[in-house]
Backbone as CSV, one residue per row, in Angstrom:
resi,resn,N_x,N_y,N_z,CA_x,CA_y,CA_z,C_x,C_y,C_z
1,UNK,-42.534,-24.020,158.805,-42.875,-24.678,157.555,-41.601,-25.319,156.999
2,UNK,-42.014,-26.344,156.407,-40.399,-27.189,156.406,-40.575,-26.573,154.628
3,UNK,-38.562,-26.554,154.237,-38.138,-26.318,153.152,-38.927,-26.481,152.177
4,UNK,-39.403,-27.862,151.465,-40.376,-28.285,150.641,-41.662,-27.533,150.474
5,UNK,-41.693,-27.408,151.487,-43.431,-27.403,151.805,-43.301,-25.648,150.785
6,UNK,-42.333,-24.667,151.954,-42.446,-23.448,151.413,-41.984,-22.724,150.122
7,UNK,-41.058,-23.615,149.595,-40.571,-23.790,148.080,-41.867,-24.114,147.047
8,UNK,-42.578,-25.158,147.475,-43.935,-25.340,146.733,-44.732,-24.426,146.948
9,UNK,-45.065,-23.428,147.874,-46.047,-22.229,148.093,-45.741,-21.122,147.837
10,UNK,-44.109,-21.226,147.740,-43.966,-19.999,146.931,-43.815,-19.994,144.789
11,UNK,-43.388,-21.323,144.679,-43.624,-21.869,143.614,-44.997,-21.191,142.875
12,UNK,-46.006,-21.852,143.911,-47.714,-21.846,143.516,-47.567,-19.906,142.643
13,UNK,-47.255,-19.255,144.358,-47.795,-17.716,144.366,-46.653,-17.639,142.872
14,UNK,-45.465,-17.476,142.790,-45.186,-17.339,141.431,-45.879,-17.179,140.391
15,UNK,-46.277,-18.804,140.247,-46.816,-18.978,139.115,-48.555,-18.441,138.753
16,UNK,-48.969,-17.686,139.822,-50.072,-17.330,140.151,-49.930,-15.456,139.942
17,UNK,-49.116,-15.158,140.174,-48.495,-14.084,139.517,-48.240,-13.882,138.453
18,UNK,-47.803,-15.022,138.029,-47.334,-15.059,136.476,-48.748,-14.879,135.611
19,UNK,-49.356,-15.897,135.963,-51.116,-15.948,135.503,-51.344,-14.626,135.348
20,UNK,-51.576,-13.906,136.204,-52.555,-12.939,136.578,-51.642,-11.511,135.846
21,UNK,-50.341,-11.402,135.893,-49.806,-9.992,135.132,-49.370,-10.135,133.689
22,UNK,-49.056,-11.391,133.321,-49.079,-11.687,132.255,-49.940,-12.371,131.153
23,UNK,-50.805,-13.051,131.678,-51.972,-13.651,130.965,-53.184,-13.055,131.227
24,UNK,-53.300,-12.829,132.276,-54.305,-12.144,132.996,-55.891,-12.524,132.811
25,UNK,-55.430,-14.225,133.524,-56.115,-14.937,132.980,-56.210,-15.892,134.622
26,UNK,-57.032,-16.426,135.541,-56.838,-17.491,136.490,-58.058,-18.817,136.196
27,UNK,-57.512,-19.664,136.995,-58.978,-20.843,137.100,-59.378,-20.310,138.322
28,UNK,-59.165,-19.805,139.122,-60.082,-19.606,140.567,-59.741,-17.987,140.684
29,UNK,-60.643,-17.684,141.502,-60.851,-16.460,142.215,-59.884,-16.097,143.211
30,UNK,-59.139,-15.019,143.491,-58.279,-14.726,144.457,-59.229,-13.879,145.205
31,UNK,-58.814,-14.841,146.758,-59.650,-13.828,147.800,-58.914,-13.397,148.488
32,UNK,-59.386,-12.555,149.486,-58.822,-11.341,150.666,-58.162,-12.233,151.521
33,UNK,-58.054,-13.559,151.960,-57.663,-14.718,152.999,-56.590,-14.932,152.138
34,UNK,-56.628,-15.584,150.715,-55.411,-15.587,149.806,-54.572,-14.731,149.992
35,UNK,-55.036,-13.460,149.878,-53.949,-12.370,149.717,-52.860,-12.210,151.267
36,UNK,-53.900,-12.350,152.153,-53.416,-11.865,153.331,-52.350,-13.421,153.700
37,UNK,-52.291,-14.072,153.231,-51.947,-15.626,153.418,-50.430,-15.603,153.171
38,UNK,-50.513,-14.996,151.960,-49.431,-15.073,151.115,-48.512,-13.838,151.611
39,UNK,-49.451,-12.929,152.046,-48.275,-11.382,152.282,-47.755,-12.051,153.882
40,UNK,-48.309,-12.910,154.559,-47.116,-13.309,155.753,-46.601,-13.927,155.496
41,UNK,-46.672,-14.956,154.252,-45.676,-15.982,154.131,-44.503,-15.217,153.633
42,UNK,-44.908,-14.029,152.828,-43.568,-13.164,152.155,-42.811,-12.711,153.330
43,UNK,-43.405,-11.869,154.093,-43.322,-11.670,155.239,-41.963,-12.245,156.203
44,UNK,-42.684,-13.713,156.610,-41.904,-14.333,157.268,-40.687,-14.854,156.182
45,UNK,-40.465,-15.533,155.444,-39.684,-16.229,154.123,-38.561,-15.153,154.424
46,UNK,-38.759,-13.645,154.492,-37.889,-12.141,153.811,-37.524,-12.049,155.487
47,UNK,-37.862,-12.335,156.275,-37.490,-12.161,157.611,-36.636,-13.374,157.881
48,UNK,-36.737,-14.164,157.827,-35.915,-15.835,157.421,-35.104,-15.297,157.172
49,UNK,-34.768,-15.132,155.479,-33.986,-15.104,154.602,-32.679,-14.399,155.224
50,UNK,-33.591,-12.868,155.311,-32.232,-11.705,155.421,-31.269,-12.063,157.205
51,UNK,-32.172,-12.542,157.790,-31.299,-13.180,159.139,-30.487,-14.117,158.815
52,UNK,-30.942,-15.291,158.322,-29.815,-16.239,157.719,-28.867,-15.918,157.221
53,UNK,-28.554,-14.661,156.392,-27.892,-14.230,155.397,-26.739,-13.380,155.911
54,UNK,-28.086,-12.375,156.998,-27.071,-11.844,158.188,-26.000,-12.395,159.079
55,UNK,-26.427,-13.801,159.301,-25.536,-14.687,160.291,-24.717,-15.349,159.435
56,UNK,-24.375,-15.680,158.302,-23.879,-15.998,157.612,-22.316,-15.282,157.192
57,UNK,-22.779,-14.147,156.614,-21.620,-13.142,157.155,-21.480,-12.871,157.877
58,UNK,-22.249,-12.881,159.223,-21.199,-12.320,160.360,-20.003,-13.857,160.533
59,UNK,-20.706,-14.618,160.403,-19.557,-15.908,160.979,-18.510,-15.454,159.798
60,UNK,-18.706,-15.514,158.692,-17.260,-15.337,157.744,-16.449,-14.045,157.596
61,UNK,-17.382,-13.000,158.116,-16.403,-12.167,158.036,-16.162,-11.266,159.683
62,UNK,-16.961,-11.634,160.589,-16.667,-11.254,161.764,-17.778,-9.927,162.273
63,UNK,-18.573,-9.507,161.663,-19.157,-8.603,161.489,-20.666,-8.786,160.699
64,UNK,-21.852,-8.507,161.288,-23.322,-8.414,160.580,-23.071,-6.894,159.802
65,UNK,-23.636,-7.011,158.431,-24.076,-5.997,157.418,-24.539,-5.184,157.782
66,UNK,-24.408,-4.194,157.596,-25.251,-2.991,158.102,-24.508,-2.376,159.839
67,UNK,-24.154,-3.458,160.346,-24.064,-3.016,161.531,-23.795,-1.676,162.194
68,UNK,-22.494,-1.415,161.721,-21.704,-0.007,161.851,-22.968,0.801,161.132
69,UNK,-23.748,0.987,160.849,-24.976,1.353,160.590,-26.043,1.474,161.555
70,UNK,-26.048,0.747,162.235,-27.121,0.548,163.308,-28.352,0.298,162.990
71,UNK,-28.006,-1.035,161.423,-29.261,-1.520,161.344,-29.639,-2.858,162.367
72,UNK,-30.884,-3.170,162.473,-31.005,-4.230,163.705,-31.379,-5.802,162.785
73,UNK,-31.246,-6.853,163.412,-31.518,-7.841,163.054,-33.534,-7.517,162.282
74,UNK,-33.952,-7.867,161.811,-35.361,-7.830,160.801,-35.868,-8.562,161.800
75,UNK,-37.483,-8.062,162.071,-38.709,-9.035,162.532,-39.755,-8.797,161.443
76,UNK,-40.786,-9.457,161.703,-41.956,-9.578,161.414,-42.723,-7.228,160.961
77,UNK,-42.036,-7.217,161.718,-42.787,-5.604,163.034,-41.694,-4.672,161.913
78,UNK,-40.674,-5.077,161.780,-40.022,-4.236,160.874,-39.906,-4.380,159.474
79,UNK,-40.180,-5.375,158.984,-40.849,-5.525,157.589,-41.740,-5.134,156.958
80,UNK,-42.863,-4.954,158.639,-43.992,-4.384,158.222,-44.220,-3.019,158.046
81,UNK,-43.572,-2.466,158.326,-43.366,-0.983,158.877,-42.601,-0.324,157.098
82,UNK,-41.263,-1.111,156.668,-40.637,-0.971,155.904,-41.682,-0.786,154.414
83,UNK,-42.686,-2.443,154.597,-43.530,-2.654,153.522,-44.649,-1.318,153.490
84,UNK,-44.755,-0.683,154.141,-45.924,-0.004,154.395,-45.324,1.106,153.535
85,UNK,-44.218,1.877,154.407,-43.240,2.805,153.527,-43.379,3.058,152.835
86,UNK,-42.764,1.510,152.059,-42.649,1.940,150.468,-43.956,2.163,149.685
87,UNK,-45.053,1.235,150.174,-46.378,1.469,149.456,-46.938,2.978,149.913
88,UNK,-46.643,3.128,150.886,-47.161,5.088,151.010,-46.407,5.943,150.104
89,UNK,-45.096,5.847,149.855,-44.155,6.625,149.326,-44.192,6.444,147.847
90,UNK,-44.436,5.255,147.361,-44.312,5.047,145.895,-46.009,4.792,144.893
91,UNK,-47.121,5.128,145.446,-48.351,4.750,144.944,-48.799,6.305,144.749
């Protein structure tokens, strides 16, 4: 998904958030396809992100975050696992 595109869709879900916990108020119905739509775009975006971020410092400082840690580069598979976690652990 090019820059634009996913800046505007995450824009949307924002402001669709915003609607819904603070006004708690929408023009349309949120469905189960919506929801599930949006939790891969988070998904992928947070899997993006933290790799970019990762490679970023490693070039400037010689070393990925976490490493000496033996955390691994983020997929899809470990986000999901992470996201699950926290919703078992904290609900």
């Amino acid at each position: 998904m090019a820059t634009d595109s996913a800046n505007s869709k995450l824009r949307k879900f924002i402001e669709t958030r915003g609607a819904i916990a603070h006004r708690g108020e929408l023009e349309q119905s949120i469905t189960r396809a919506y929801v599930e739509g949006h939790r891969q775009f988070i998904i992928r975006l947070s899997v993006r992100t933290a790799n970019t971020v990762r490679s970023k410092v490693k070039q400037e400082i010689g070393t990925s975050p976490g490493q000496e840690l033996g955390m691994e580069i983020l997929d899809e598979s470990n986000i999901k696992k992470r996201m699950l976690f926290v919703l078992t652990h904290t609900l």
